[in-house]
C-alpha positions, 0 to 999 in steps of 0.5 A: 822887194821881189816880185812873187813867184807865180803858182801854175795850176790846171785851170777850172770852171772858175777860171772861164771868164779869165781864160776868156780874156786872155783867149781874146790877148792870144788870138789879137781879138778875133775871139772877142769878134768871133764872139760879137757875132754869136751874141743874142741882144743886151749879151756881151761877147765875152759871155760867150767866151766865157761860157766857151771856156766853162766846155767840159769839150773842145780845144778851147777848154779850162780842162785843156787849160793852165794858169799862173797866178801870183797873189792869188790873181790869174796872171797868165794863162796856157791852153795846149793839146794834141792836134789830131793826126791827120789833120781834118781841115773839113770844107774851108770854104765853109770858114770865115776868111779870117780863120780859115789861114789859121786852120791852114797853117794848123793842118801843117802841123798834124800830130804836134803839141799845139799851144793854143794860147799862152798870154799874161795880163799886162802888169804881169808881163817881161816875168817870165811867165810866158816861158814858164807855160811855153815849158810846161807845154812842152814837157806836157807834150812829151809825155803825150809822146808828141815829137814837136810842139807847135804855135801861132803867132802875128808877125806883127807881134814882135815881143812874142816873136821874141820870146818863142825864138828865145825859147826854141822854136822856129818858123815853118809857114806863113799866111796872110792875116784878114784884118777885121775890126779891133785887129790887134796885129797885121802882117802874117800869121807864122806856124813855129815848132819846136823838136821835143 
């Protein structure tokens, strides 16, 4: 029997806790530990990320949002948008060490289409999902006259790596990851782009 073809749709509010989540998948669980942080008592933290998602505002929002469902369930999800050219890294020092390569690597892309996130649920997977979003992104950044799109991944993260590789993208920069607790991948973080 075939395997259903996923439905892309622009994320809503609806859609925040599921957002979150795969937020957490994309980002090798820094959000989820961002977001312990945050908590107040008897909160979990991804009620932070979820309300985090439901922002009307800010680049981790369901309106800068996509998902793909299949059967009616959220299967994957994409948050992509212009980054600001040029880029303001602001007072880094200010930064937890864990984020601010992040920001690094970011600011070497001014201007570009960034993909914040693409990342399918685990039983949706080697579908071809991540591809479908990654086009979407890009078609979406050529409308915004962007002349490149741009990610970062975890070295460490060898089937991701694959997969932007596969679809066009190269490496430009590196930076060290800071490990902290529930890392997903070590290694380095790695800024690709895309011409599009």
């Amino acid at each position: 029997m075939p395997k259903p073809e996923p439905t892309l749709r622009p994320a809503r509010k609806s859609d925040a806790a599921a957002l979150a989540i795969l937020v957490d998948i994309a980002g090798e669980g820094m959000p989820s530990y961002m977001w312990s942080l945050m908590r107040e008592p008897g909160q979990s933290a991804f009620e932070i990320g979820r309300a985090r998602a439901a922002r009307d505002e800010g680049g981790f929002s369901y309106r800068n949002g996509t998902v793909a469902e299949i059967d009616g369930d959220v299967a994957a999800g994409l948050v992509d948008y212009r980054l600001d050219d040029p880029y303001d890294t602001g007072d880094l020092t200010e930064l937890p060490d864990m984020v601010r390569p992040l920001v690094e690597l970011e600011a070497k892309a001014p201007g570009s289409w960034y993909v914040n996130v693409v990342a399918t649920f685990s039983e949706f997977r080697r579908q071809g999902i991540g591809a479908r979003l990654l086009a979407l992104a890009e078609e979406r950044g050529r409308a915004h006259k962007a002349a490149f799109a741009s990610l970062v991944v975890a070295s460490d993260n060898t089937g991701a790596m694959r997969l932007y590789a596969r679809t066009g993208y190269r490496e430009i920069a590196r930076a060290p990851v800071f490990e902290f607790p529930g890392c997903g991948h070590g290694g380095d973080w790695v800024l690709m782009v895309k011409p599009i």
